[in-house]
Jmol script that loads the backbone (N, CA, C; Angstrom):
load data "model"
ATOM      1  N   UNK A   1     125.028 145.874 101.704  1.00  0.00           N
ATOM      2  CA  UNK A   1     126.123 145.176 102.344  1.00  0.00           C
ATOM      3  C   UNK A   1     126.724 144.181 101.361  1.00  0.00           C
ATOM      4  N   UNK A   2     128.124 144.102 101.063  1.00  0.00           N
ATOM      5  CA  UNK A   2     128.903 143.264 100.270  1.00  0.00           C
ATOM      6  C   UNK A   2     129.710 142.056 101.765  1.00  0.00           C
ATOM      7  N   UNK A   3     129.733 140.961 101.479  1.00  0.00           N
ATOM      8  CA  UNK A   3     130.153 139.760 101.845  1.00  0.00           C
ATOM      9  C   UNK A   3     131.799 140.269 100.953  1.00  0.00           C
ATOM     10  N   UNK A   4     133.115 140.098 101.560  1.00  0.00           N
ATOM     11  CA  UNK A   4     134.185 139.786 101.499  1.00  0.00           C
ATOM     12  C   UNK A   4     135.112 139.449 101.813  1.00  0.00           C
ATOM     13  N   UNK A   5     135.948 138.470 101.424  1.00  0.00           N
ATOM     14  CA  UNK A   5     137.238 137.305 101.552  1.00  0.00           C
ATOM     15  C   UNK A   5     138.896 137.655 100.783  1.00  0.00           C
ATOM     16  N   UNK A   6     139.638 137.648 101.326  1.00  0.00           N
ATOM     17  CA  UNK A   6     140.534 137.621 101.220  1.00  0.00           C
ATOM     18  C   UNK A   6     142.119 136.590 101.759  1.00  0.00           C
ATOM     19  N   UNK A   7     143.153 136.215 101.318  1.00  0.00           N
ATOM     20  CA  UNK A   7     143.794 135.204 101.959  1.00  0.00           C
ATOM     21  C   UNK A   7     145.004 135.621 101.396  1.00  0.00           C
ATOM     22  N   UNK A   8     146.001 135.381 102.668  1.00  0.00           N
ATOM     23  CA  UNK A   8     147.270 135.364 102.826  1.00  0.00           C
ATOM     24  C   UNK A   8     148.098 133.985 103.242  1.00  0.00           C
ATOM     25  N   UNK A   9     149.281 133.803 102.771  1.00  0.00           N
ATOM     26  CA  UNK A   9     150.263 133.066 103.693  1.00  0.00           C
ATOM     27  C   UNK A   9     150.742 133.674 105.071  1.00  0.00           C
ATOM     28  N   UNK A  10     151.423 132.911 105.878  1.00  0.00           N
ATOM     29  CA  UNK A  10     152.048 133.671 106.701  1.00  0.00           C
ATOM     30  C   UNK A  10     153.204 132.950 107.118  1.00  0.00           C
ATOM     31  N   UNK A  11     153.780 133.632 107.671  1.00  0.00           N
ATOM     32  CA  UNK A  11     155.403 132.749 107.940  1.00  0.00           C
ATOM     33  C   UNK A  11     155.216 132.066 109.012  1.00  0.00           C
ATOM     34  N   UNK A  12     155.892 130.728 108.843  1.00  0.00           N
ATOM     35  CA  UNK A  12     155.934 129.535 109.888  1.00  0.00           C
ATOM     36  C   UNK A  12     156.510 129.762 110.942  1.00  0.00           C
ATOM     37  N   UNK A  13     157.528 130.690 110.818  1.00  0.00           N
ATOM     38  CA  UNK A  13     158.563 131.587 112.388  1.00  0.00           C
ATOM     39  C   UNK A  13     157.572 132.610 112.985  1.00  0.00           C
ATOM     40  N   UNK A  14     156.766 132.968 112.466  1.00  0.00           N
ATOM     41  CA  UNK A  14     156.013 134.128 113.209  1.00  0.00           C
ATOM     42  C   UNK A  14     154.344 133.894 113.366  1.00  0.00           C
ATOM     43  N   UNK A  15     154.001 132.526 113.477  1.00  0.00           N
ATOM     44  CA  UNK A  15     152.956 132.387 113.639  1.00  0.00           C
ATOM     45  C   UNK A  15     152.346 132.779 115.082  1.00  0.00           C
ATOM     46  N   UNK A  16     153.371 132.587 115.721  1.00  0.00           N
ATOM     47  CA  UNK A  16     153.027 133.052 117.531  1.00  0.00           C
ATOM     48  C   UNK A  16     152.994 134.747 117.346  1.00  0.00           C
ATOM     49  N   UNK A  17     153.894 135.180 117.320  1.00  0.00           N
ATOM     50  CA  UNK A  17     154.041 136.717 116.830  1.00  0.00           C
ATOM     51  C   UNK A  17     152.372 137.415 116.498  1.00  0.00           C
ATOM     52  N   UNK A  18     152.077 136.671 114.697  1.00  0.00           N
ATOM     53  CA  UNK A  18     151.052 136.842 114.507  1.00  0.00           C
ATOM     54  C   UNK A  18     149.723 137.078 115.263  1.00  0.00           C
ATOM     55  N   UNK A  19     149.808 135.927 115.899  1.00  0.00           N
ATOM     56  CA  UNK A  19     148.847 135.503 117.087  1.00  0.00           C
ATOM     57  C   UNK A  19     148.505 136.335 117.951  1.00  0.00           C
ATOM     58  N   UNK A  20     149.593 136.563 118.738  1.00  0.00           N
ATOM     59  CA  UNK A  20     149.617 137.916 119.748  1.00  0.00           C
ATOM     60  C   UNK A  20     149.598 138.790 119.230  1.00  0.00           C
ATOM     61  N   UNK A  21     149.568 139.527 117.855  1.00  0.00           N
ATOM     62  CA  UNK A  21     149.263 140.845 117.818  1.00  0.00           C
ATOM     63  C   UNK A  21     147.772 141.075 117.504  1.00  0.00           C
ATOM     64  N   UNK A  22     147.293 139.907 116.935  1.00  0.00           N
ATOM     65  CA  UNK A  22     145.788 139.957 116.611  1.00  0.00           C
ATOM     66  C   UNK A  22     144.680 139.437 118.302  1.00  0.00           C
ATOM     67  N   UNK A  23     145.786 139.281 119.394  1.00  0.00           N
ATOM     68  CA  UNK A  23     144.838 139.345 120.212  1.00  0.00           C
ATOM     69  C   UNK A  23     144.690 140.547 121.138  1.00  0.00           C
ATOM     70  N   UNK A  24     145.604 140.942 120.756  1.00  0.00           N
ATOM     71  CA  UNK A  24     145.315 142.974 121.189  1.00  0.00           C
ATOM     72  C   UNK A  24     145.769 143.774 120.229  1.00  0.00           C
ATOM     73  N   UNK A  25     144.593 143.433 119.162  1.00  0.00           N
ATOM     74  CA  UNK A  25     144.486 144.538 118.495  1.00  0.00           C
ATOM     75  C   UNK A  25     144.531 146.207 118.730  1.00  0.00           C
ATOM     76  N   UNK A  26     145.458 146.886 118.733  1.00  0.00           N
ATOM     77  CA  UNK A  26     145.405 148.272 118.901  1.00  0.00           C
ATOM     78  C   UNK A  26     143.579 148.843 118.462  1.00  0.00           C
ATOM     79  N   UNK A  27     143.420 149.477 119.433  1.00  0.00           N
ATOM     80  CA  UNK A  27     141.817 150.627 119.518  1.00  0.00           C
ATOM     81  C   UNK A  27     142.208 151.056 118.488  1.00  0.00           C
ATOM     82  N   UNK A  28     143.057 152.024 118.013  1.00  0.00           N
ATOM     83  CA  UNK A  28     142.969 153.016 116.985  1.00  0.00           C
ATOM     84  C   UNK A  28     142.591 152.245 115.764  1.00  0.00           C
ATOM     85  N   UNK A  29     143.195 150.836 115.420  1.00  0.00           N
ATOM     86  CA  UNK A  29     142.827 150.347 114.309  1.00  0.00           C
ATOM     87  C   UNK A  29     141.914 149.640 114.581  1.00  0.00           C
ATOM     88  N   UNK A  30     141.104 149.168 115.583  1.00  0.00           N
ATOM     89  CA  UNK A  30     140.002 148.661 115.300  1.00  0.00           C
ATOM     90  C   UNK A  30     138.935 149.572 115.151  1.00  0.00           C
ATOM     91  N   UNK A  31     139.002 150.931 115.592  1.00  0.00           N
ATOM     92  CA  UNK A  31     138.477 152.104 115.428  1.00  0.00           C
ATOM     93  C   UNK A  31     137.866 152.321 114.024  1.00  0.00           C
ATOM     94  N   UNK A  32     139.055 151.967 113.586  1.00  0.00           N
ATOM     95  CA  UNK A  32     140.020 152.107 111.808  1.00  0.00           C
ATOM     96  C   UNK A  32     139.325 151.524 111.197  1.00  0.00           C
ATOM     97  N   UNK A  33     139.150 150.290 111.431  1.00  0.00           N
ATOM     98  CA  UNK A  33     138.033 149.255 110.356  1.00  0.00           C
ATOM     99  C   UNK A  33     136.724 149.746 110.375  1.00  0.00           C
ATOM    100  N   UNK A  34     136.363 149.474 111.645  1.00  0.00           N
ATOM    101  CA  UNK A  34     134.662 150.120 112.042  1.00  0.00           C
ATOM    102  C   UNK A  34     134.754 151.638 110.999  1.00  0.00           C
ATOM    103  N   UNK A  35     135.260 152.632 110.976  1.00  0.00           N
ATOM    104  CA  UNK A  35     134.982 153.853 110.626  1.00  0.00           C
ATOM    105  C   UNK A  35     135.292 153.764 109.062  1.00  0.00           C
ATOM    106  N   UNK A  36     135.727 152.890 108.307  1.00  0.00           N
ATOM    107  CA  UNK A  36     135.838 152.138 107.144  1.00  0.00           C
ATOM    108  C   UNK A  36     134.505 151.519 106.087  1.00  0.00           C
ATOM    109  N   UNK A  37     133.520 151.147 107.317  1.00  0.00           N
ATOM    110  CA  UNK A  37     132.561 150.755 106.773  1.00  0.00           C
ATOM    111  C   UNK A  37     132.705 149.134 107.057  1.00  0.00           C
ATOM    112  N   UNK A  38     133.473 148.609 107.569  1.00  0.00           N
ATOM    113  CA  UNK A  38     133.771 147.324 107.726  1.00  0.00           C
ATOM    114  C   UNK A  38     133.051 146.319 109.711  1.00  0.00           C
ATOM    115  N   UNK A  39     132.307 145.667 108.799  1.00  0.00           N
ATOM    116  CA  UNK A  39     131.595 144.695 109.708  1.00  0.00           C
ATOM    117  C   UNK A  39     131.853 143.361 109.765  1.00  0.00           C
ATOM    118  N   UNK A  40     131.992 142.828 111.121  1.00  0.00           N
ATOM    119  CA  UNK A  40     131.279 141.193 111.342  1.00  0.00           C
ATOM    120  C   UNK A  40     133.223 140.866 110.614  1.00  0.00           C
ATOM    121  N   UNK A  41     134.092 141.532 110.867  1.00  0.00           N
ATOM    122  CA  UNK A  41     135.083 141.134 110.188  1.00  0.00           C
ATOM    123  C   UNK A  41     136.047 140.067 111.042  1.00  0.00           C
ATOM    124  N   UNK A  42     136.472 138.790 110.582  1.00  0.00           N
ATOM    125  CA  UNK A  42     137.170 137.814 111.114  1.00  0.00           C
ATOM    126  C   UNK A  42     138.238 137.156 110.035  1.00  0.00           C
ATOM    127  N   UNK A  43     139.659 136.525 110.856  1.00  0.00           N
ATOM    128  CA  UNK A  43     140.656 136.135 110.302  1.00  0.00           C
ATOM    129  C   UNK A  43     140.890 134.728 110.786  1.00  0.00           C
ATOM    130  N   UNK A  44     140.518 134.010 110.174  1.00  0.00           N
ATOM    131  CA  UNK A  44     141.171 132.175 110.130  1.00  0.00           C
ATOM    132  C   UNK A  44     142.267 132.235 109.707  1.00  0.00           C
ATOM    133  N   UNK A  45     143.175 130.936 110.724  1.00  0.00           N
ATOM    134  CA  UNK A  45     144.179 130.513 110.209  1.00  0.00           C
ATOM    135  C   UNK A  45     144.249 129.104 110.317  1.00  0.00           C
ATOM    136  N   UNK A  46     144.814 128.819 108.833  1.00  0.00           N
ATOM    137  CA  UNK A  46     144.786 127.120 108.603  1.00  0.00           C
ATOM    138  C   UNK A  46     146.057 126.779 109.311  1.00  0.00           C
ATOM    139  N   UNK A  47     146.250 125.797 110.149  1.00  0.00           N
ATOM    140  CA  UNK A  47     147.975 125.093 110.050  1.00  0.00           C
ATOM    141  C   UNK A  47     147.829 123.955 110.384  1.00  0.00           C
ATOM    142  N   UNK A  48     148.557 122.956 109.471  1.00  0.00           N
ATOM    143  CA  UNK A  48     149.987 123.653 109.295  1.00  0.00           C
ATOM    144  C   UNK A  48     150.687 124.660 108.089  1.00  0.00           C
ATOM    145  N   UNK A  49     149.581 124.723 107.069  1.00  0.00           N
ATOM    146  CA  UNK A  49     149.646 124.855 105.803  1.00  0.00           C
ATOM    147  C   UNK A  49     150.102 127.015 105.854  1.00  0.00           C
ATOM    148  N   UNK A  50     149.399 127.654 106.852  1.00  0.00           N
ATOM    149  CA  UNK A  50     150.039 128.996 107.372  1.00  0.00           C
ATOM    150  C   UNK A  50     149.652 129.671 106.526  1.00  0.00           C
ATOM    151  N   UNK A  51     147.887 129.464 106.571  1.00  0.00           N
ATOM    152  CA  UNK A  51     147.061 129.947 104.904  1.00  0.00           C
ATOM    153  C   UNK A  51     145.813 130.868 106.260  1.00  0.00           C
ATOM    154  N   UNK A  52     146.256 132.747 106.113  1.00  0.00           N
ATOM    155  CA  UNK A  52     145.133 133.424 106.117  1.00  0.00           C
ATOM    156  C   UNK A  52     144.491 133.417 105.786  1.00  0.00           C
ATOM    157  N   UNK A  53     142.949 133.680 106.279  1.00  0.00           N
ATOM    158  CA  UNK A  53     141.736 133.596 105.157  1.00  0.00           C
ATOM    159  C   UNK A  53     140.822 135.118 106.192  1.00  0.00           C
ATOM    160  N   UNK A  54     140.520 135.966 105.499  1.00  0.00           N
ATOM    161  CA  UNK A  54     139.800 136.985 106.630  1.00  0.00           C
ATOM    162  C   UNK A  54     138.804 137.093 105.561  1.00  0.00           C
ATOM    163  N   UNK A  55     137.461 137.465 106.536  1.00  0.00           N
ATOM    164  CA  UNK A  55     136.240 137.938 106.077  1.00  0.00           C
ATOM    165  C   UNK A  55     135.851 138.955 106.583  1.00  0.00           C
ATOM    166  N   UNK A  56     134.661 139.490 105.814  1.00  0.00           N
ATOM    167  CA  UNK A  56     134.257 140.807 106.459  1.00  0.00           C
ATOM    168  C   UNK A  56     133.186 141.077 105.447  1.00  0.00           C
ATOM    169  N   UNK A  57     132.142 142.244 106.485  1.00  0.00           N
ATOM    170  CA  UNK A  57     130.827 142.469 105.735  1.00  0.00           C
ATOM    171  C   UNK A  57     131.376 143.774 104.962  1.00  0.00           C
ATOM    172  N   UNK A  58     131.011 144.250 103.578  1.00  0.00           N
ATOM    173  CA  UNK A  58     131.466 146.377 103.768  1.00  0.00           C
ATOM    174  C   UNK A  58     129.830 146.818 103.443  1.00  0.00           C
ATOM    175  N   UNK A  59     129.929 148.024 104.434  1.00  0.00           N
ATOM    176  CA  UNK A  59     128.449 148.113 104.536  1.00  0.00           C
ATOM    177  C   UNK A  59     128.454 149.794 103.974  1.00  0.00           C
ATOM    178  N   UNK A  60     129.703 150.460 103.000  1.00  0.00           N
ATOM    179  CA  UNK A  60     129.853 151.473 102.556  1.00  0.00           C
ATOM    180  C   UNK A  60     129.667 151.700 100.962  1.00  0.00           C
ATOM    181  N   UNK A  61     129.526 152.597 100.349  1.00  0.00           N
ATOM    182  CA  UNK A  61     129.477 152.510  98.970  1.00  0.00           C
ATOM    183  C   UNK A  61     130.841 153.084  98.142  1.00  0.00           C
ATOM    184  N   UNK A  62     131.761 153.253  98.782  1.00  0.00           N
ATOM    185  CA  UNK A  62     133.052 153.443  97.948  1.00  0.00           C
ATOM    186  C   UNK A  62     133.927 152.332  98.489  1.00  0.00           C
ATOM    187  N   UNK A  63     134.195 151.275  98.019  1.00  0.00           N
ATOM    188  CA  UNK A  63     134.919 150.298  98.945  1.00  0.00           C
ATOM    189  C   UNK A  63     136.487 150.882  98.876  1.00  0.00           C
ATOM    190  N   UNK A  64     136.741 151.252  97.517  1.00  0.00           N
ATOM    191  CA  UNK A  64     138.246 151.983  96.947  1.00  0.00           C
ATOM    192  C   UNK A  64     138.325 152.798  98.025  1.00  0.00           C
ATOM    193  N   UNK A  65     137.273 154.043  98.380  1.00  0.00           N
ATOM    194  CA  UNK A  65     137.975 155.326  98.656  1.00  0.00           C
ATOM    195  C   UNK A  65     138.471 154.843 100.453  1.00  0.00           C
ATOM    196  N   UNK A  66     137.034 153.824 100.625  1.00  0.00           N
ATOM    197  CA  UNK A  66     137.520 153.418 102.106  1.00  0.00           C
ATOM    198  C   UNK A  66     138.849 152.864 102.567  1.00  0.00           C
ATOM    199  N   UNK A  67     139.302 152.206 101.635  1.00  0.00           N
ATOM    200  CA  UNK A  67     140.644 151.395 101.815  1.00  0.00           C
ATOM    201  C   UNK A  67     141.406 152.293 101.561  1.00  0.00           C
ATOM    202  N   UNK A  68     141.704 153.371 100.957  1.00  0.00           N
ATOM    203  CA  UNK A  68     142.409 154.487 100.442  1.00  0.00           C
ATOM    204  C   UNK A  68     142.865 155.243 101.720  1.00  0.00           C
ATOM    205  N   UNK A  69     141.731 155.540 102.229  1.00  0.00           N
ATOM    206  CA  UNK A  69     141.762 156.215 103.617  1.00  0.00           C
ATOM    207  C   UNK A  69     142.230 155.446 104.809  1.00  0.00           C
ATOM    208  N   UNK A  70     142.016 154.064 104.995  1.00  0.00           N
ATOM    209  CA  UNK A  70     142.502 153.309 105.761  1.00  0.00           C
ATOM    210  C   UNK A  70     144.044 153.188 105.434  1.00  0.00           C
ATOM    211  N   UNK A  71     144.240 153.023 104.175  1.00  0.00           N
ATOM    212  CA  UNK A  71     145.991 152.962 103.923  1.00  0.00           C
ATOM    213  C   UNK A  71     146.710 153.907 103.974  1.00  0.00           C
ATOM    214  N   UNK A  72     146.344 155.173 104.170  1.00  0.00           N
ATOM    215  CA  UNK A  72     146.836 156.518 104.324  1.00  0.00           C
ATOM    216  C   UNK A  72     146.971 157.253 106.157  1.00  0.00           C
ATOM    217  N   UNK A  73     146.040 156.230 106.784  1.00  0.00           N
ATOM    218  CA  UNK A  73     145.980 156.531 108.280  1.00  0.00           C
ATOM    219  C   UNK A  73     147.509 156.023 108.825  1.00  0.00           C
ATOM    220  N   UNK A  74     147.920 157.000 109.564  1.00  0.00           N
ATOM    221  CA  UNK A  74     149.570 157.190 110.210  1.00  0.00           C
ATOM    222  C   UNK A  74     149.620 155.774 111.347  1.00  0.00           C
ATOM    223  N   UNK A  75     148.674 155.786 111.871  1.00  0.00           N
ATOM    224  CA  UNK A  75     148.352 154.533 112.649  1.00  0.00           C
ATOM    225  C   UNK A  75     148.513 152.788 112.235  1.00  0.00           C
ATOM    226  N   UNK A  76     147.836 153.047 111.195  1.00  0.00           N
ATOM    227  CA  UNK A  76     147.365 152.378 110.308  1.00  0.00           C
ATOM    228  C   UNK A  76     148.890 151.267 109.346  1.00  0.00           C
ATOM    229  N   UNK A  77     149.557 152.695 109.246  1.00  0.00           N
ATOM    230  CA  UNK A  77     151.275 152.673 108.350  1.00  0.00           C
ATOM    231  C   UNK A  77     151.575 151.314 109.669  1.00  0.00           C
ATOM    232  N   UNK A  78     151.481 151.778 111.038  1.00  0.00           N
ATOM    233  CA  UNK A  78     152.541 151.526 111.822  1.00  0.00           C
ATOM    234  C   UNK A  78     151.991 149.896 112.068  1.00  0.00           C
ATOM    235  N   UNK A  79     150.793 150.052 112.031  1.00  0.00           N
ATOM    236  CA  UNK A  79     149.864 148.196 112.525  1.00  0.00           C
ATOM    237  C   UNK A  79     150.321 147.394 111.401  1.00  0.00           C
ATOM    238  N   UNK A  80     150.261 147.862 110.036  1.00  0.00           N
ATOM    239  CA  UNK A  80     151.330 147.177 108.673  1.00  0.00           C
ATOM    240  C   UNK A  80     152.348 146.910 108.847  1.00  0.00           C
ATOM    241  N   UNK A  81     153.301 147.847 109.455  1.00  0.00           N
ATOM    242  CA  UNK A  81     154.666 147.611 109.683  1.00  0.00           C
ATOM    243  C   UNK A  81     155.057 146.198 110.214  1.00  0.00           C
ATOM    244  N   UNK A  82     154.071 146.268 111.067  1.00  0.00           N
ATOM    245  CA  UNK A  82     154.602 145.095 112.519  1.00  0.00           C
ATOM    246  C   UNK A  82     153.932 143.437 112.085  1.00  0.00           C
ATOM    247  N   UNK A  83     152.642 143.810 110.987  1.00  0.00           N
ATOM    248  CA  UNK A  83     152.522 142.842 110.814  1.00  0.00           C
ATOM    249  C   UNK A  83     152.617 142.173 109.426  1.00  0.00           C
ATOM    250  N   UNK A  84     153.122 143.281 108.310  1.00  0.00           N
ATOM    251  CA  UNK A  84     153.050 142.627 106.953  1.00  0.00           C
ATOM    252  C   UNK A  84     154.680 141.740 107.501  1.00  0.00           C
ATOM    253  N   UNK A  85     155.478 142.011 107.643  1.00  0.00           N
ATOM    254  CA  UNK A  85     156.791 140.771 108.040  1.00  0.00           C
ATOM    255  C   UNK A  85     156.626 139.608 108.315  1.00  0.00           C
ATOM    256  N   UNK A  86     155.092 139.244 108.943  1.00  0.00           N
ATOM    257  CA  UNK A  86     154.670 137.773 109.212  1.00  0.00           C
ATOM    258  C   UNK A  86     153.994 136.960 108.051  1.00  0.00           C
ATOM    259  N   UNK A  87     153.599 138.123 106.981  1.00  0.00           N
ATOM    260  CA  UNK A  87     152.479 137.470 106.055  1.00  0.00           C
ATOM    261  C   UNK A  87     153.464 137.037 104.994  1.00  0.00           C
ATOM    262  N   UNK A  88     152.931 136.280 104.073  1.00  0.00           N
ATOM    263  CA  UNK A  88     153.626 136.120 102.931  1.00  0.00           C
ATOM    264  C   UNK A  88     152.694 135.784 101.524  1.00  0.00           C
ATOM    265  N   UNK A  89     152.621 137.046 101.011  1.00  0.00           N
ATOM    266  CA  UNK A  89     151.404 137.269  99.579  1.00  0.00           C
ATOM    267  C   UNK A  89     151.457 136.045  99.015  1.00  0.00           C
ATOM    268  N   UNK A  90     150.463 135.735  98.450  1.00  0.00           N
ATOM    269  CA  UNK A  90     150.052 134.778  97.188  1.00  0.00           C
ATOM    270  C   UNK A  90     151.065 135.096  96.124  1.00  0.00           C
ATOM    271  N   UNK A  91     151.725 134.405  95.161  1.00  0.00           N
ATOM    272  CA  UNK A  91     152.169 134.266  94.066  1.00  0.00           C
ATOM    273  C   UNK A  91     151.069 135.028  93.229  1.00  0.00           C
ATOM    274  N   UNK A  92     150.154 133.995  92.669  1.00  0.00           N
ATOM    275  CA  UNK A  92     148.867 134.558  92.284  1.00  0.00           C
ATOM    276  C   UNK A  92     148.119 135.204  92.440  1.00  0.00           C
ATOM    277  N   UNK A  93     148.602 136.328  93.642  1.00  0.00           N
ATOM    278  CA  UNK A  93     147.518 137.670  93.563  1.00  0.00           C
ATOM    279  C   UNK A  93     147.603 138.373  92.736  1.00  0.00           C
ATOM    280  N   UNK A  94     146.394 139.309  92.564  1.00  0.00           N
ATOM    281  CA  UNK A  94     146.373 140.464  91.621  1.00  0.00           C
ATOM    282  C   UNK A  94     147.286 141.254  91.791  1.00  0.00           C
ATOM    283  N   UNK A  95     147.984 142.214  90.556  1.00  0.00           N
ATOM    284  CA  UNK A  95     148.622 143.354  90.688  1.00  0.00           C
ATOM    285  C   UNK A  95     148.324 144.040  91.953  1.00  0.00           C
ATOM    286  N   UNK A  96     148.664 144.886  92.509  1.00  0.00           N
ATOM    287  CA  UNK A  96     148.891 146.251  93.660  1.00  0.00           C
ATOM    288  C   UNK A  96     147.931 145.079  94.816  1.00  0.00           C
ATOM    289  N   UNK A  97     147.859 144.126  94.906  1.00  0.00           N
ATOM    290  CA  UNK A  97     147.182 143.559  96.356  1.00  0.00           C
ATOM    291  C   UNK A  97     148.453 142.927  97.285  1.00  0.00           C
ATOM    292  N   UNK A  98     147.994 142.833  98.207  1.00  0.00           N
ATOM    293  CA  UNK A  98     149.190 142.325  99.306  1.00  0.00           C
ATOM    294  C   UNK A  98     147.984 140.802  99.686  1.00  0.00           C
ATOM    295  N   UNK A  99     147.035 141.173 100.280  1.00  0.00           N
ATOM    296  CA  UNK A  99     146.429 140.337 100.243  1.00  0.00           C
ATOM    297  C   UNK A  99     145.569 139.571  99.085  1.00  0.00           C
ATOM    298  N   UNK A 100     145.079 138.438  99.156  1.00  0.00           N
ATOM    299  CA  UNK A 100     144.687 138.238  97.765  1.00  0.00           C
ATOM    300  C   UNK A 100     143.209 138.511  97.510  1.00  0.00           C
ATOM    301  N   UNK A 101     142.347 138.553  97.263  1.00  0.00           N
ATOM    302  CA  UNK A 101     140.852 138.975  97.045  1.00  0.00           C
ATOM    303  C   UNK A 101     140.232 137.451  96.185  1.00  0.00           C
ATOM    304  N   UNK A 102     139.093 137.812  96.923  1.00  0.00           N
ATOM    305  CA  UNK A 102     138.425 136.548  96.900  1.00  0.00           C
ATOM    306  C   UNK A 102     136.918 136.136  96.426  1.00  0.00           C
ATOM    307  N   UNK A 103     136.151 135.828  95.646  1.00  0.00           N
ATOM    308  CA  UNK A 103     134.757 135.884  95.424  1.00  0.00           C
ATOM    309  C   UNK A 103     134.248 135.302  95.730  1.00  0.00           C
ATOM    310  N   UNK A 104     132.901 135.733  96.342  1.00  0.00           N
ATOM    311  CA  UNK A 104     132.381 134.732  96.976  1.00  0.00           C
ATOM    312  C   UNK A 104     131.306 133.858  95.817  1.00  0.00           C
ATOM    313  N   UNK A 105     131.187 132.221  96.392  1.00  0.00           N
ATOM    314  CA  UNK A 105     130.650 131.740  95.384  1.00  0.00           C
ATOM    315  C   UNK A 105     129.321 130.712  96.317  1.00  0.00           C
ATOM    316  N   UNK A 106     129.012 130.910  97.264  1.00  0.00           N
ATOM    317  CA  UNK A 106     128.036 130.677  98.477  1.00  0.00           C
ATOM    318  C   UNK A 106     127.790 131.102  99.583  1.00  0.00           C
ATOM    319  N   UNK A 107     126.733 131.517  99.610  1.00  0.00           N
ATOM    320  CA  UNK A 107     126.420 132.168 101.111  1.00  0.00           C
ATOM    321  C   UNK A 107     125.193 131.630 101.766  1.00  0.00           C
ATOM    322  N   UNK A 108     124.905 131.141 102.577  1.00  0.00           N
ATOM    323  CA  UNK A 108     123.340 130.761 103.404  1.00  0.00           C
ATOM    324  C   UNK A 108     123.315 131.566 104.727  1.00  0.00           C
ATOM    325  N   UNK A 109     122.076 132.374 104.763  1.00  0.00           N
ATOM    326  CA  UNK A 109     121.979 132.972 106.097  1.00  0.00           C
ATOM    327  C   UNK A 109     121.119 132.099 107.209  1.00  0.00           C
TER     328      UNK A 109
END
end "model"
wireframe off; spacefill off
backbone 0.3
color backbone group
């Protein structure tokens, strides 16, 4: 099992928006994560500052091919659609990320 973090902005007009779509999450994509390899996964939001922060366990051994497959699901296209318009990437993310990736540098169980 890998521990992972990631963080987004999000827009100050669509923080309600945001809100409500992450409290009914569509089945198919929560389906989507679970069948991903993805556990124990949760999304903080700071405000006023409108700073994502999501975590999650991956309990798979291709993390690439999993996300590959998750970004290729038709479902998947459409849950992006509705919600990358609210986010707003890091300056400083890596090349090809939308979200930014994050290392972890403490953990206590």
């Amino acid at each position: 099992m890998q521990r992972m973090g990631m963080m987004i902005g999000l827009n100050g007009d669509r923080v309600a928006e945001y809100k409500r779509l992450h409290a009914a999450v569509w089945p198919e994509i929560l389906a989507l994560i679970s069948s991903c390899n993805i556990r124990n996964y949760t999304i903080f939001l700071r405000e006023p500052e409108n700073i994502l922060f999501g975590t999650w366990e991956y309990h798979g051994t291709d993390f690439a091919a999993d996300m590959a497959r998750m970004a290729a699901d038709p479902k998947n296209k459409e849950w992006w659609a509705v919600c990358m318009p609210c986010q707003v990437p890091l300056a400083t993310r890596a090349p090809g990320e939308w979200w930014a990736m994050m290392d972890e540098v403490f953990h206590l169980d």
